[in-house]
C-alpha positions in Angstrom: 96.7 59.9 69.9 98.3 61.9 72.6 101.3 61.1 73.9 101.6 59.4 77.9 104.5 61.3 79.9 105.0 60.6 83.9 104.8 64.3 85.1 103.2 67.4 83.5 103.8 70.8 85.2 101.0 73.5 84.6 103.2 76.9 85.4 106.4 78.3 84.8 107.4 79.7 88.5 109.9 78.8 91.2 107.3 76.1 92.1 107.1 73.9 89.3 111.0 74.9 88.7 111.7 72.9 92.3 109.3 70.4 91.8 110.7 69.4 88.6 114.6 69.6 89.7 113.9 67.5 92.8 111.8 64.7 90.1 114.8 64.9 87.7 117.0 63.9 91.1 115.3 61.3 92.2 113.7 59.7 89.0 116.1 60.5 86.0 114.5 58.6 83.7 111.1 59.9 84.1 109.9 62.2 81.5 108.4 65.5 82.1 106.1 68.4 79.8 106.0 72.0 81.6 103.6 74.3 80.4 103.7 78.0 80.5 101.1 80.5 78.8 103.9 83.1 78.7 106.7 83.3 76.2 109.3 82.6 79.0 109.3 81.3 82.2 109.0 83.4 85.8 107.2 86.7 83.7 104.3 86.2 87.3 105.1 86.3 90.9 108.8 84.8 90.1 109.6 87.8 88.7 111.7 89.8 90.3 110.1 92.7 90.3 106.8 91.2 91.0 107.6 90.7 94.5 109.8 91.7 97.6 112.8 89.3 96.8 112.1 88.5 100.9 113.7 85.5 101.7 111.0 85.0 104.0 112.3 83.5 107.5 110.0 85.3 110.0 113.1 87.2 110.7 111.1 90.9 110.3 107.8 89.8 109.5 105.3 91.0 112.5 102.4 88.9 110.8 104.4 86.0 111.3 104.1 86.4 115.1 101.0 88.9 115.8 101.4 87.3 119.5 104.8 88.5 121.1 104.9 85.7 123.3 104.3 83.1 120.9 107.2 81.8 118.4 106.1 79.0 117.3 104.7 80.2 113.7 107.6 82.5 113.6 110.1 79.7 114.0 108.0 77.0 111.3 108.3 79.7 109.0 112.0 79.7 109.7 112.8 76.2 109.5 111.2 76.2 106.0 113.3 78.7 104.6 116.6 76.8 105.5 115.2 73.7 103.6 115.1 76.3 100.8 118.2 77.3 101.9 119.8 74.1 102.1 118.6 72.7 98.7 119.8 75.6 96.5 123.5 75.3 98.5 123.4 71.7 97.2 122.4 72.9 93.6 125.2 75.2 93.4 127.7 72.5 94.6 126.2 70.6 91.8 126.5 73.3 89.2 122.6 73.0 88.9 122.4 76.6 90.2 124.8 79.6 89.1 127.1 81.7 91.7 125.1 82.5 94.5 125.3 86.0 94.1 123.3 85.8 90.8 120.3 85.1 93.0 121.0 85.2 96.5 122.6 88.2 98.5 123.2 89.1 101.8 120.6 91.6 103.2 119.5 92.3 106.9 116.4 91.9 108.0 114.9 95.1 110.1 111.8 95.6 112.2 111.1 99.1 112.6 108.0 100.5 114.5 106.5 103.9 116.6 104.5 104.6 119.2 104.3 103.4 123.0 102.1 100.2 122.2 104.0 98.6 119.3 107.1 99.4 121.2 106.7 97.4 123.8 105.4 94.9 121.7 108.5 94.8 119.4 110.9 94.6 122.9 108.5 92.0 123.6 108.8 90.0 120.2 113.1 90.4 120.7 112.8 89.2 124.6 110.9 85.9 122.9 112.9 85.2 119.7 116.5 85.9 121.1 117.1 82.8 122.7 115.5 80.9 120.0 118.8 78.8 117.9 117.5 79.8 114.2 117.1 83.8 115.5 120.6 84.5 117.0 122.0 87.7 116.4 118.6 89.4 116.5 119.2 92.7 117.7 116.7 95.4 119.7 117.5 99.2 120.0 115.8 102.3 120.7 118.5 104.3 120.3 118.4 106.7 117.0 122.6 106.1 116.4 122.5 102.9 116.7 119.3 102.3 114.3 120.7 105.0 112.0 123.7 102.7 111.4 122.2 100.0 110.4 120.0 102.1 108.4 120.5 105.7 107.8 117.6 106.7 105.9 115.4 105.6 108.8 116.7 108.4 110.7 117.9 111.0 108.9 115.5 113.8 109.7 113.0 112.2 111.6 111.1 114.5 114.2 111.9 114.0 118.0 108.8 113.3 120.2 107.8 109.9 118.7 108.9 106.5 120.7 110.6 104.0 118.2 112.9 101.2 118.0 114.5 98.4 115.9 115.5 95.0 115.6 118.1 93.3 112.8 119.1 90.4 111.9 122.3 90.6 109.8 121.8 86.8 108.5 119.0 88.0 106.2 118.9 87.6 102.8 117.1 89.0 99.3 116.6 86.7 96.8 115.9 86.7 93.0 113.2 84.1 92.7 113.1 84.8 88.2 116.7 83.9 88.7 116.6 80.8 90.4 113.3 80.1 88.2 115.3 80.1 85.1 118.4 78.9 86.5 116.6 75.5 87.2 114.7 75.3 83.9 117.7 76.1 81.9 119.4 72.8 83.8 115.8 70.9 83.2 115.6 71.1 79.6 119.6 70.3 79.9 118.2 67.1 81.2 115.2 66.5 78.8 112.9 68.1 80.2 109.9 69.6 77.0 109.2 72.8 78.2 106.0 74.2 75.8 105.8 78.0 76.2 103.2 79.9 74.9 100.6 76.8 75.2 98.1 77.1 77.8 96.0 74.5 79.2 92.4 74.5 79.2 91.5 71.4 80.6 92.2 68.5 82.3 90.2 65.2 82.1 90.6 61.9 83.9 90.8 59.2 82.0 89.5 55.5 82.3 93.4 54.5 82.8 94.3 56.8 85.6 96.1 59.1 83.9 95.1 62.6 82.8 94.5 63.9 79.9 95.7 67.9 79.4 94.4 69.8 76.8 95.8 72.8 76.3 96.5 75.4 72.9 99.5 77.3 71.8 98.8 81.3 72.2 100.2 82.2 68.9 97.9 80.4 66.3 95.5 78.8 68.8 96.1 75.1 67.4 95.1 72.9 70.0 97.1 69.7 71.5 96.9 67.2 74.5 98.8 65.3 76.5 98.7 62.2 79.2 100.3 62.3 82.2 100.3 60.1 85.3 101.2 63.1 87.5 100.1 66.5 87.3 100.9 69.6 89.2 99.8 73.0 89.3 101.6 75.8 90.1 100.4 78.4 88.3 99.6 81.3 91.0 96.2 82.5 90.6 95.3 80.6 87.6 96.0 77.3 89.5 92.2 77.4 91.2 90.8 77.8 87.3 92.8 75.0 86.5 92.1 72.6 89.7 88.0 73.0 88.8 88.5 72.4 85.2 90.1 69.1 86.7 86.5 68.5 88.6 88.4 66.7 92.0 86.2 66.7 94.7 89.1 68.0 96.6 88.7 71.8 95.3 85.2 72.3 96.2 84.5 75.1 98.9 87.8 77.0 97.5 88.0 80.4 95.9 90.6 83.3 95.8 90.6 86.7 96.4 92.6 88.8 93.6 95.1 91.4 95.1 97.4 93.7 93.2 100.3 95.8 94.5 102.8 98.4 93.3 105.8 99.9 94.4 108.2 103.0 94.4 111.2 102.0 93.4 114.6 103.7 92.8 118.3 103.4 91.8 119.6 106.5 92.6 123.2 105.6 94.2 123.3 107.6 97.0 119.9 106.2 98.1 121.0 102.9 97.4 124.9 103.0 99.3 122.6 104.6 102.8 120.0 101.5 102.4 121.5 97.8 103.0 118.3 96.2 104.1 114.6 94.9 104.1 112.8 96.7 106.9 109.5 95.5 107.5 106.9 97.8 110.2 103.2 96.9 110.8 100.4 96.3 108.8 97.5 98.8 108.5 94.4 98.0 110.0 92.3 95.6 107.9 95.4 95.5 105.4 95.8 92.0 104.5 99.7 90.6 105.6 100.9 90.5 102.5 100.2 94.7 102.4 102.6 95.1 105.3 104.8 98.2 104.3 108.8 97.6 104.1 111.4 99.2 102.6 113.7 96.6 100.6 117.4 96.5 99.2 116.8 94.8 96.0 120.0 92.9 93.6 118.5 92.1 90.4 120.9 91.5 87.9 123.8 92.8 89.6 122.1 96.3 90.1 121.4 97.6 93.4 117.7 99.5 94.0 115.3 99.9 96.6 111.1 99.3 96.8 109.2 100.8 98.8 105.4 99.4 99.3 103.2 97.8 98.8 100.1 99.6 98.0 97.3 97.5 97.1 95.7 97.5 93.8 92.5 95.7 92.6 92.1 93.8 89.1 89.9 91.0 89.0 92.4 89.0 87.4 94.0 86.0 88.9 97.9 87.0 87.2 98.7 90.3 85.5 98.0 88.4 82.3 95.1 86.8 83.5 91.4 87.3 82.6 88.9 90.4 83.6 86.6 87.5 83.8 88.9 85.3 86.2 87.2 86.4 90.0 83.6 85.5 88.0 84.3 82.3 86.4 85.7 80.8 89.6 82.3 80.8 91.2 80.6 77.6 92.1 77.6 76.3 93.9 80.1 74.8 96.3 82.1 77.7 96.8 79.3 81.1 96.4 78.6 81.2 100.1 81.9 80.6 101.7 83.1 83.7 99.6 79.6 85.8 100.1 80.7 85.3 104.0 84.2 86.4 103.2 83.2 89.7 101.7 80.9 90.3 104.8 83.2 89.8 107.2 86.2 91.4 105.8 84.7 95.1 105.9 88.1 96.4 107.0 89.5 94.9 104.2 87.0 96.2 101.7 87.6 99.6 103.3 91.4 99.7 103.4 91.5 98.7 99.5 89.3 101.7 98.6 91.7 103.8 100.6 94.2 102.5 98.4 92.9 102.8 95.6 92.1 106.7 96.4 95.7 107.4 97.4 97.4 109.2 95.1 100.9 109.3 94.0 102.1 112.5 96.2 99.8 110.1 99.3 102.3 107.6 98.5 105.3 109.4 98.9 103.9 110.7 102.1 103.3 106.9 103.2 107.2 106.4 101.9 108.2 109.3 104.1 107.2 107.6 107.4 109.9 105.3 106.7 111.8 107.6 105.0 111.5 111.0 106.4 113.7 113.5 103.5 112.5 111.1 100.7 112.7 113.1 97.3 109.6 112.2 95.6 111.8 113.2 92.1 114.1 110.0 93.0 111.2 107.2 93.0 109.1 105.4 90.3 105.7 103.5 90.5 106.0 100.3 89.3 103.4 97.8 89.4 103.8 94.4 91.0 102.4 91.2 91.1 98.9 89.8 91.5 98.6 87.4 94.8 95.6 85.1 95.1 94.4 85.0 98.9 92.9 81.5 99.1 89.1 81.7 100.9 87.5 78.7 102.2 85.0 78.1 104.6 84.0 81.7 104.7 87.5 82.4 106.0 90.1 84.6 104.3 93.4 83.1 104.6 97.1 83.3 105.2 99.9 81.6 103.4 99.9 78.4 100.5 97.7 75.6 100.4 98.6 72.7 98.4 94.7 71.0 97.2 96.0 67.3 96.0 93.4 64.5 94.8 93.2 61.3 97.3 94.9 58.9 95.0 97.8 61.9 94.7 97.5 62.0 90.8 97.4 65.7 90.7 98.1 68.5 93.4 98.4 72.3 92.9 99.0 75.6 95.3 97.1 77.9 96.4 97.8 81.3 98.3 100.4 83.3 98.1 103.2 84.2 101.1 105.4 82.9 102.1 105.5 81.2 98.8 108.5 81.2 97.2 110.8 81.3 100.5 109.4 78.0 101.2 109.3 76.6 97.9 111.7 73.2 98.9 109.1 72.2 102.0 106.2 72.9 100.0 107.2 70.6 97.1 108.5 67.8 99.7 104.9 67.7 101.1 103.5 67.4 97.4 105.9 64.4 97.1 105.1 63.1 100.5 101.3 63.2 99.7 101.4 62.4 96.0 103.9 59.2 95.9 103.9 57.8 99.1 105.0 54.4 97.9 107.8 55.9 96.9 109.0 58.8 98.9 110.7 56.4 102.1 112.8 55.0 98.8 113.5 58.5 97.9 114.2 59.8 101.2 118.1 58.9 101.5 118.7 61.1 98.3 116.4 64.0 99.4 118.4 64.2 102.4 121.6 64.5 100.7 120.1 67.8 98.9 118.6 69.1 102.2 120.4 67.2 105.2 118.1 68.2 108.0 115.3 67.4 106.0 112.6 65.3 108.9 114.4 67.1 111.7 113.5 70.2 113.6 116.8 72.4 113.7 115.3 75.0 116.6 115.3 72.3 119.3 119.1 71.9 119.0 121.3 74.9 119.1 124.4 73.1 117.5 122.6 71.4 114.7 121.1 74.9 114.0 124.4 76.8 113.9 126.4 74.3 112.0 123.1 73.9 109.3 123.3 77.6 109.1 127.0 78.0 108.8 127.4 75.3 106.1 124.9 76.8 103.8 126.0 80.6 104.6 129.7 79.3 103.2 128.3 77.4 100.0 125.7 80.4 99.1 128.4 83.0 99.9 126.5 84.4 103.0 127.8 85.7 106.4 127.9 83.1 108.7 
C-alpha cells in the first residue's frame, strides 16, 4: 500500500527547490517526496553551465522590450526578479542560503548594438527606461572610451566606420542557479524533506480520494514504487509536458514544446577574464528564437571567474540532455497535432536560422564571437554544450517565456517554457500557491511577506519604495547598492 504524503515534487531544479522551501516555511509539518531521475539534483537547466547565469531583470535584454517606447514588459520582468531577489536575501539572513557570493555576484548588465537603425533604437530604449525607478543608473554612450571602459574587449580593435553604442547597468548581477538549487535542498532534507534520486516517475493517476497516485522506478535496478500525494508539482523542464499528459488533466490539452539545444565558447584564460566584468547582451538574429540572442557573459561558478560566449542553437529531439530521442514524438496528441503542424509552417525563419546553425562550424563561431570580440584568439575558447530549453507551442503559436498548466481543483501544477525561468523563480511559485491553495494562501500571506516584503505591491510606481527595496537586498546579498 503506498504511502499518502501532502506534496510530491517531480524535478530537481531551482523550481521545485523554491517551491519546496517556501512549503517548509509556511506549512512545517507538512511532509514532502522530491523526485529526481538524475543522481543529484540541478545536473538540467539549473546547472550552471547549462545556462547564462542572467539574472534576468530586462536590464539588457532587447527581447524583453522589441518596442522602444514601450516598458511595460520590460519593467514586469523586472519586478519579478526583485521578488527573487528579495526572497534569497531573507534565506541568507536565515542561514537557509550560504554567503551570497557562493551564488550571487555583482555583474553589469550591457546592451551593445551597430548600425544606424538599432542605434537609434537602443537611444530610444535608454530615453524610455531611464526614468523608470527599478532602471536607474542605466547608462547610454556612443563613445568608444567610454564603452571600452566598461568593457574593453568590446573595443579593442574594432574597425572605424560602423555606428555603435552601449548602455549599462552596474546593479546587474550573474547568478549560480545549481548553487542556489542545492543550497535549498541541502536545507530541505535538513528539515525532512525525502528526496529519491535516481527514481523517475512514469505516471501519475487520480485516485477515487483526490489524491494522486505517482508511480515512478528507481534508474539503477528498475524496481518500481508509488506514492500518494495531495499536491503535485512539476518542474521538470522539458520532461514536465510528458509528465502533465501521463497525468490526463484536461488542462494540458492543445500544448506541446519545441526542443532547442545551445552551446557555448567558453574560457578562463585570466587576461580575458580581468578585461570582461559583464553580461552584454546585442540583438537577436532574424528568425532566431529570444532565447538565441548572442551575449557575452562574466560567469563565477565556484569561485572561478570565466566568460561564455553564445548561444548557438543546436537540435536534439530530446526534451533535457538526458532525455529521450523519442521525447518530440511521444508528446503528440490528437489535441495538440495541429496546433504544432501550424507552428512548423509558420515559423520558416525559424526552421531556416536552425539549419544555419547547425552548418556553422567551429572557425564560423569564432567569427560570430569576433563581432563582439574583435582580437578574439580562437586558441583561448572551448565549445561546451548547454542546456536543452522547451519552447512551449499552443494554439499554433510559438511562445515566449514560462507557463505554469495547473488542474481546476489545484491538485497538481507544472511549468512550461523556458526564459526567464529561473530569474523569476520566487513569482512563479507564489502564483502556483496562489492558484493551487487558495483557501489557504490569504492565511499564508503575512509570512510570505516577511520573506519577500513587497510581495502584492508594484515597486516601479513609487520611486522610494523602489530604492529602498533595492538597497536593502543589495546590502544583505553583498551587492552594490
Amino acid at each position: 500500500m503506498s504511502e499518502t504524503v501532502d506534496v510530491v515534487l517531480i524535478g530537481g531544479g531551482v523550481m521545485s527547490a523554491t517551491l519546496g522551501t517556501l512549503l517548509k516555511e509556511l506549512q512545517p509539518d507538512w511532509k514532502i517526496v522530491a523526485f529526481e531521475r538524475l543522481g543529484e539534483v540541478a545536473q538540467e537547466s539549473s546547472n550552471p553551465w547549462n545556462n547564462a547565469g542572467t539574472g534576468h531583470a530586462a536590464l539588457c535584454e532587447l527581447n524583453y522590450m522589441p518596442n522602444a517606447d514601450d516598458p511595460a514588459k520590460a519593467i514586469g520582468i523586472n519586478e519579478q526578479f526583485q521578488l527573487s531577489r528579495q526572497l534569497w536575501a531573507s534565506l541568507v539572513e536565515r542561514g537557509i542560503l550560504d554567503a551570497p557570493s557562493t551564488f550571487i555576484n555583482a555583474t553589469p548588465h550591457m546592451t551593445f548594438v551597430q548600425g544606424e537603425k538599432d542605434v537609434a533604437y537602443l537611444k530610444r530604449r535608454y530615453e524610455t527606461l531611464k526614468d523608470q525607478p527599478l532602471f536607474a543608473g542605466i547608462e547610454y554612450s556612443e563613445d568608444s572610451r567610454v564603452i571600452h571602459k566598461w568593457a574593453p574587449l568590446l573595443m579593442e580593435k574594432r574597425r572605424k566606420g560602423v555606428p555603435f553604442a552601449a548602455t549599462r547597468v552596474p546593479s546587474g548581477t550573474d547568478v549560480d542557479f545549481g548553487a542556489v538549487t542545492r543550497q535549498l535542498f541541502d536545507h530541505l532534507v535538513e528539515r525532512g524533506l525525502d528526496l529519491r534520486l535516481d527514481s523517475e516517475v512514469r505516471k501519475l493517476r487520480r485516485q477515487k480520494d483526490g489524491t494522486w497516485e505517482v508511480r515512478y522506478r528507481h534508474r539503477v535496478g528498475h524496481t518500481p514504487g508509488s506514492v500518494k500525494a495531495r499536491f503535485v508539482f512539476v518542474g521538470a523542464g522539458g520532461w514536465a509536458i510528458k509528465v502533465l499528459q501521463s497525468a490526463r488533466i484536461p488542462e494540458i490539452k492543445g500544448y506541446g514544446v519545441f526542443p532547442i539545444g545551445g552551446q557555448f565558447l567558453k574560457t578562463t584564460n585570466p587576461e580575458l577574464v580581468a578585461k570582461h566584468r559583464a553580461k552584454v547582451y546585442s540583438q537577436a538574429a532574424v528568425g532566431a528564437p529570444p532565447m538565441s540572442v548572442p551575449h557575452l557573459d562574466a560567469r563565477m561558478v565556484d569561485g572561478e571567474g570565466s566568460l561564455l560566449f553564445g548561444p548557438f542553437a543546436t537540435f536534439s529531439p530530446k526534451f533535457l540532455k538526458t532525455g529521450s530521442v523519442l521525447d518530440i514524438v511521444q508528446q503528440v496528441r490528437l489535441g495538440n497535432i495541429g496546433s504544432m503542424l501550424k507552428v512548423a509552417v509558420t515559423n520558416l525563419d525559424l526552421v531556416k536560422y536552425l539549419v544555419t546553425e547547425l552548418l556553422k562550424t567551429r572557425s564560423r563561431k569564432i567569427d560570430s564571437l569576433r563581432e563582439f570580440v574583435p582580437d578574439a584568439d580562437g586558441d583561448d575558447w572551448e565549445l561546451i554544450q548547454a542546456g536543452q530549453r522547451a519552447q512551449v507551442m499552443k494554439g499554433g503559436k510559438l511562445q515566449f517565456g514560462t507557463e505554469v498548466v495547473a488542474s481546476a481543483d489545484g491538485s497538481i501544477a507544472g511549468l512550461l517554457g523556458a526564459s526567464p525561468g529561473a530569474s523569476t523563480a520566487a513569482p512563479i511559485m507564489l502564483d502556483v500557491l496562489q492558484r493551487c491553495f487558495p483557501d489557504s494562501f490569504e492565511a499564508w500571506k503575512p509570512r510570505l511577506q516577511e520573506l519577500i516584503p513587497t510581495f502584492g505591491t508594484a515597486l516601479n510606481g513609487d520611486a522610494q519604495a523602489a530604492t529602498a527595496s533595492m538597497s536593502a537586498t543589495a546590502e544583505k546579498l553583498g551587492l552594490p547598492a
